[in-house]
N, C-alpha and C positions, 0 to 999 in steps of 0.2 A: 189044823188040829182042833178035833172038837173037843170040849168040856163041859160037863153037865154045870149050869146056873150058879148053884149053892158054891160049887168047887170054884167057878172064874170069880165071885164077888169076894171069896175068901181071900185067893193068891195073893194081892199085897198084904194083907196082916203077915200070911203065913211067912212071908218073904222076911219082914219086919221082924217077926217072933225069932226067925232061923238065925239073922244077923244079931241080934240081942244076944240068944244065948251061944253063939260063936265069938262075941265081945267076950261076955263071962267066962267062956270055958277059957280063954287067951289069958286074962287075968291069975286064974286056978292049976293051970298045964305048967310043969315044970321043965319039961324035956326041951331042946335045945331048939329050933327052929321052930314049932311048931306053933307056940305063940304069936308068931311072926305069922305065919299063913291063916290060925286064927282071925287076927285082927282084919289081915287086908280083905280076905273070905266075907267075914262079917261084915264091914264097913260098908263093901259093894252092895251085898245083898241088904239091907237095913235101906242104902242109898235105893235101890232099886226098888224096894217095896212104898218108898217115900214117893220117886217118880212115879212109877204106877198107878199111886192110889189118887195122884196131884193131876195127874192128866185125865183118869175118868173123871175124877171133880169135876173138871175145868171143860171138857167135854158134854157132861151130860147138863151143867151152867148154860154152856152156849146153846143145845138143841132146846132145852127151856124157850128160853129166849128168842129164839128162832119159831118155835112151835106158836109161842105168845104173840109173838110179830103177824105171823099167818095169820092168825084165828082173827088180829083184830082189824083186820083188811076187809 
């Protein structure tokens, strides 16, 4: 699947943003279960927007690095 630039650099925030306020809504939701799917909903998504953004990090860290290595060969 393709996705325009702006939209793939976004996704981990967005991911991060979505689990935040499924934290809060869990917090504010009265009804009987639903807090409970809240929380676990959010946590994943917050967690996965965390992974995501740690692994381009860590990613575009190494091609650096790698790129630097060539150049000074």
């Amino acid at each position: 699947m393709w996705l325009p630039r702006p939209l793939y650099e976004f996704l981990p925030y967005v991911y991060m943003l979505v689990g935040l306020g499924l934290l809060a809504a869990a917090w504010f939701v009265d009804i009987e279960t639903l807090p409970s799917i809240f929380m676990v909903v959010g946590a994943l998504s917050l967690m996965a927007g965390l992974v995501l953004w740690l692994r381009r990090r860590d990613y575009r860290t190494r091609q650096a690095e790698y790129s630097n290595r060539t150049l000074e060969d």
